[in-house]
C-alpha positions as CSV (number, residue, x, y, z in Angstrom):
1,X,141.9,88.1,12.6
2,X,143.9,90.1,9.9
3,X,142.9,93.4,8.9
4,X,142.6,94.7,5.4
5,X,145.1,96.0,3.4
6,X,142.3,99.8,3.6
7,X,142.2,99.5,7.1
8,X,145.8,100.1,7.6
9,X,146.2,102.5,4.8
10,X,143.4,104.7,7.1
11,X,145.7,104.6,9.9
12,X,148.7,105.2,7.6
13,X,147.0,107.7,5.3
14,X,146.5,110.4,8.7
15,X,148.2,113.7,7.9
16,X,149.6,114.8,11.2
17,X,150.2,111.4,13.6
18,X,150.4,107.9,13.5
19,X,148.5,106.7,16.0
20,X,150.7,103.7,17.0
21,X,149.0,102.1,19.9
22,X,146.4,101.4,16.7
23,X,149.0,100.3,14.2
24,X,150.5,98.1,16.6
25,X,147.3,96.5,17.4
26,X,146.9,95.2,14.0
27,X,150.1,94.2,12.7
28,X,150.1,91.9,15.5
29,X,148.0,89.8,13.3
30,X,149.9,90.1,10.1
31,X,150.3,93.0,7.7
32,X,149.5,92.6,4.1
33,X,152.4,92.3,1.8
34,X,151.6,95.6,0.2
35,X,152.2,98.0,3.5
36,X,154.6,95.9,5.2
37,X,157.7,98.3,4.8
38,X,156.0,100.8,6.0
39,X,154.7,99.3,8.8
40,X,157.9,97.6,9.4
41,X,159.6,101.2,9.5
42,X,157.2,103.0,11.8
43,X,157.3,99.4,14.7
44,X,161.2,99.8,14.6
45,X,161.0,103.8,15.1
46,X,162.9,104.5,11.7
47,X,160.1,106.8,11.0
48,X,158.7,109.1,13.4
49,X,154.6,109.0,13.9
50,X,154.9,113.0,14.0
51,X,154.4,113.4,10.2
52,X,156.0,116.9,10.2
53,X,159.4,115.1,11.4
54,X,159.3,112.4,8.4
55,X,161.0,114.2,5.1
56,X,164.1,115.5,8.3
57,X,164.5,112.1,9.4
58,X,164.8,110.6,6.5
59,X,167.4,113.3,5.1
60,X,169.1,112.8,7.7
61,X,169.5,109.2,8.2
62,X,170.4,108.7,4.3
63,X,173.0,111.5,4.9
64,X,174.8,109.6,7.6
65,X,174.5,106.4,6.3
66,X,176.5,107.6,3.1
67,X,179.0,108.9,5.3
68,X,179.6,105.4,7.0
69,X,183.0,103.3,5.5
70,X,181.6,100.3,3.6
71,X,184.7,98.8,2.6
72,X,186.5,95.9,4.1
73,X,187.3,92.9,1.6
74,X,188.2,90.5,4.3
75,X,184.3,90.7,5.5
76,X,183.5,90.8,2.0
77,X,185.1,87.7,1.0
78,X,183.0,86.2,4.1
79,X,179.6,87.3,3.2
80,X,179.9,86.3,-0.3
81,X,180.9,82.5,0.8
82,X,177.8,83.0,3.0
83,X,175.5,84.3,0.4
84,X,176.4,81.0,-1.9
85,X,175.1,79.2,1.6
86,X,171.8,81.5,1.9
87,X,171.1,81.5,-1.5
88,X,171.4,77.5,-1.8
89,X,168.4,77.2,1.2
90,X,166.5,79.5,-0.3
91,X,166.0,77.5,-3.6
92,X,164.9,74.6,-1.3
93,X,162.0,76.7,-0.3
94,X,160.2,76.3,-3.7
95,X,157.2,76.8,-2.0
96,X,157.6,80.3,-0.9
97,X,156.1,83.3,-2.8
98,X,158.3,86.0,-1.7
99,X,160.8,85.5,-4.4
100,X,164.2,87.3,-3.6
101,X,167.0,87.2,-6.2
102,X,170.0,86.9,-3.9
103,X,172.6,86.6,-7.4
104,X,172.2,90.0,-8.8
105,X,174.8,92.1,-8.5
106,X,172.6,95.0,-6.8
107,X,171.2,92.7,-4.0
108,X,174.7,91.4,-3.3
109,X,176.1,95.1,-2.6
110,X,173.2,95.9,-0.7
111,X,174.1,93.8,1.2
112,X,177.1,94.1,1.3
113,X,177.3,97.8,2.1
114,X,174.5,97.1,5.1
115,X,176.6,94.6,6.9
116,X,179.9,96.5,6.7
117,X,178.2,99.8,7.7
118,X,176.6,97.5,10.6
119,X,180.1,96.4,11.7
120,X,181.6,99.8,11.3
121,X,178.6,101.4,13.1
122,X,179.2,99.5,16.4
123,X,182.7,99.2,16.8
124,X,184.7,95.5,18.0
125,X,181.2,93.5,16.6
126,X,182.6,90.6,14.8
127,X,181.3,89.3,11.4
128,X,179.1,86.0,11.5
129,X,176.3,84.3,9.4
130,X,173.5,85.6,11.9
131,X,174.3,88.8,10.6
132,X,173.0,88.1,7.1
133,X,170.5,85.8,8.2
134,X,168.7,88.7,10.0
135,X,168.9,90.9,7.2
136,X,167.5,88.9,4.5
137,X,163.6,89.3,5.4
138,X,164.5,93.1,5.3
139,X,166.2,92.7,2.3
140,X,162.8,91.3,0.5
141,X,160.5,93.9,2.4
142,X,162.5,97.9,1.8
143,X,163.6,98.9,-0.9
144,X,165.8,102.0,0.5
145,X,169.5,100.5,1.3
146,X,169.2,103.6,4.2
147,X,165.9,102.7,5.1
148,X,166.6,98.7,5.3
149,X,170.4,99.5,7.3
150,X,168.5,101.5,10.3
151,X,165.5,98.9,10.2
152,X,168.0,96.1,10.1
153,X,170.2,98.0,13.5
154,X,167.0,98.5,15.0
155,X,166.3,94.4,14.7
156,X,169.9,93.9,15.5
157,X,169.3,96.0,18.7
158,X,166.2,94.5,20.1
159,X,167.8,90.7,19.5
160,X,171.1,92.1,21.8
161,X,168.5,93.0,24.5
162,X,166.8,90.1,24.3
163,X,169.3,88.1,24.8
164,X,171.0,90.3,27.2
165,X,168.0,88.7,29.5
166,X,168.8,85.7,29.0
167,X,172.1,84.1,26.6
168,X,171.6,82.1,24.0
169,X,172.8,78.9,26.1
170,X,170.1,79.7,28.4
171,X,167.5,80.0,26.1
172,X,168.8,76.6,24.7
173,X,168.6,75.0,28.0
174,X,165.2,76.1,28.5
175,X,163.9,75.8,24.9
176,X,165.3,71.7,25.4
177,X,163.8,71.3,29.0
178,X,160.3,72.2,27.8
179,X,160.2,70.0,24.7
180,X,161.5,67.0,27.0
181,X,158.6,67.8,29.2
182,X,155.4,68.9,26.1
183,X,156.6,66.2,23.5
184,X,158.4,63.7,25.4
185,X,157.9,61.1,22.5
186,X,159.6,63.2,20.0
187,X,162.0,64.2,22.4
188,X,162.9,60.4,23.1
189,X,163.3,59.8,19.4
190,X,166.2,62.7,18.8
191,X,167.7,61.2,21.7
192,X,167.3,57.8,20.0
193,X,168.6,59.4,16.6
194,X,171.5,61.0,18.7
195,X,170.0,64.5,17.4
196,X,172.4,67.0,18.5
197,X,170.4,70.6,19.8
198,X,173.3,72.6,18.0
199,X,172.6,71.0,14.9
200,X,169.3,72.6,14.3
201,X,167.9,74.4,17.5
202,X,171.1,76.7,18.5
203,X,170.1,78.2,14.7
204,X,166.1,78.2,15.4
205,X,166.8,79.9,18.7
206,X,169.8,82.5,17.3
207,X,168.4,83.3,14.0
208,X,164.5,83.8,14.4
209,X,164.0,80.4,11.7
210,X,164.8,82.8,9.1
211,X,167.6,80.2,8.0
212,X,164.8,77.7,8.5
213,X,161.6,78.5,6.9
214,X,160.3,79.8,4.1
215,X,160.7,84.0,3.9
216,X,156.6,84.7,3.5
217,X,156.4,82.4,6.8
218,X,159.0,84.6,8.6
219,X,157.5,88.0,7.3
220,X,154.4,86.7,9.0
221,X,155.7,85.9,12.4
222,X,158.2,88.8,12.4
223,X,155.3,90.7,12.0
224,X,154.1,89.7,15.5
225,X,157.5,89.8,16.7
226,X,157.5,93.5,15.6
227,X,154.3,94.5,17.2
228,X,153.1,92.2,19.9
229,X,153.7,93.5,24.0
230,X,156.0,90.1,24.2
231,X,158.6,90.4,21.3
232,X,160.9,88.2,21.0
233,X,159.9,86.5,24.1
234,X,157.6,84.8,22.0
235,X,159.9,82.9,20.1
236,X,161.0,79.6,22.4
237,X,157.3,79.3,22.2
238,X,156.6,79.5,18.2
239,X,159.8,76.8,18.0
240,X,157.9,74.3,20.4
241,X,154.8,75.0,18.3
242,X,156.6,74.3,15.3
243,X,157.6,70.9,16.9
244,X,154.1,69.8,17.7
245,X,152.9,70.6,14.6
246,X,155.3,68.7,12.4
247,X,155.9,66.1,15.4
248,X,154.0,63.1,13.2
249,X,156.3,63.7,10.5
250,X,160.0,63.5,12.0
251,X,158.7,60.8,14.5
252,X,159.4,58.5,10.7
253,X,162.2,59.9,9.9
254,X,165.5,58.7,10.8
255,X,168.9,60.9,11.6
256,X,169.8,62.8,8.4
257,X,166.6,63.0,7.3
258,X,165.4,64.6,10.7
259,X,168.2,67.1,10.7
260,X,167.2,67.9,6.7
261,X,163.5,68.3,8.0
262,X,164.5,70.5,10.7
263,X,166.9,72.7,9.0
264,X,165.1,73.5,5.7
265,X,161.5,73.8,7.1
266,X,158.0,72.8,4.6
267,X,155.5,76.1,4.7
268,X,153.2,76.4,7.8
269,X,150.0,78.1,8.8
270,X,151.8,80.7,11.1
271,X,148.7,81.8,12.3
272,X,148.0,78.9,13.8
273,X,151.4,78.3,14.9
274,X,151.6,82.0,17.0
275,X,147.9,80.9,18.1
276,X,149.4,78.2,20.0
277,X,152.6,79.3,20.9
278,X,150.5,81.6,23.2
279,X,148.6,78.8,24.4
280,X,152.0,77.0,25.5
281,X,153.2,79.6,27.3
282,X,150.1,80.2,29.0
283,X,149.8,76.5,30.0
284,X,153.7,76.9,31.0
285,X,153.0,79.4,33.3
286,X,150.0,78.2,34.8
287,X,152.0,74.4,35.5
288,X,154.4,76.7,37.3
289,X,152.1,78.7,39.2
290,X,150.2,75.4,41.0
């Protein structure tokens, strides 16, 4: 169950130390829209739980994030195509409340600047869409461009060790052999509907569905993402979830309308969904174990 907006403003409001074993207890099960950049900042170590650390920290990350080149117009001229590409699913998420104005001219050099410092902060890492994909629920949470580049590397960092377990072909792979196996009948109709995985679940599985659904349903499950003991390990599980859930729906739709469905994604209880996605990958593991 969710705790109060009060209850995490007492573990918050302590004047010495955050206890974080606490705080990550109970952002596992959302954290209200009010504290969630905070919260978000202290999960991804951008601030320090030693409170006498906090006004150095920040001084000093804001200091060398200015000093980071943010100026490239080829990668520009990319993220602006992108941005026409971003900003055109998010208007088919109508049903979303966290509203996040992609066309004003501050966003857009946020963004901007955050992605070029990204690029010029780890040397030889190409530009690609994932990049802005990630940093878009940041974008609608921080309001610091300092504070949202070292949340946003932080994400960017955990993601490259996740998949440094296992690639993103693997994950793929596995992802595809347990749907065939949980939802067979689903499965048989994309095959029927010649549904091809890297039209819609190469994206699920790269971007965290923050291409895919609306942004107040991946603030939600980022939050457990953020806080629970199994990450981003979680997330083959959430996508199968999602799949059950909606499996009534696309088994009546046909080809284009499946790949629509799956790529622009209706609001869901996400509750429910991480409920369950534990509950696969219990059930997963205990198949495997008999």
């Amino acid at each position: 169950m969710a705790c109060t907006e009060e209850e995490f403003m007492e573990i918050l409001g302590t004047e010495v130390y955050i206890d974080m074993n606490k705080l990550t207890a109970v952002s596992r099960h959302g954290i209200p829209e009010r504290v969630r950049a905070e919260v978000w900042k202290y999960l991804l170590g951008i601030s320090k739980n030693d409170k006498s650390e906090e006004e150095r920290v920040k001084s000093q990350q804001q200091q060398e994030y200015k000093e980071i080149d943010k100026n490239d117009s080829e990668i520009t001229k990319r993220i602006r195509n992108h941005l026409k590409r971003y900003q055109i699913h998010s208007k088919q998420q109508q049903e979303s409340r966290v509203k996040f104005d992609l066309q004003s001219v501050e966003n857009r050099n946020k963004i901007e600047n955050i992605i070029i410092s990204y690029i010029n902060y780890n040397n030889d890492i190409e530009y690609n869409f994932g990049m802005l994909a990630i940093l878009g629920p940041f974008m609608c949470t921080l309001q610091s461009e300092s504070e949202t580049f070292y949340c946003y590397v932080s994400m960017m960092k955990r993601i490259e060790e996740n998949l440094a377990q296992d690639s993103i072909t693997t994950k793929l792979s596995r992802f595809m052999m347990y749907f065939r196996s949980l939802i067979p009948e689903l499965f048989n109709h994309f095959e029927e509907e010649e549904i091809n995985s890297n039209d819609w679940a190469m994206s699920w599985l790269q971007y965290l569905l923050s291409v895919e659904l609306p942004l107040e349903c991946v603030l939600r499950l980022w939050d457990t993402y953020l806080s629970a003991q199994l990450g981003l390990d979680l997330h083959i599980f959430v996508c199968l979830a999602i799949l059950m859930n909606f499996s009534e729906e696309l088994l009546e739709l046909e080809h284009s309308e499946i790949l629509g469905f799956l790529q622009h994604l209706p609001g869901i209880d996400m509750d429910q969904i991480i409920a369950q996605a534990y509950n696969i990958r219990d059930d997963i593991r205990a198949n495997s174990e008999i």
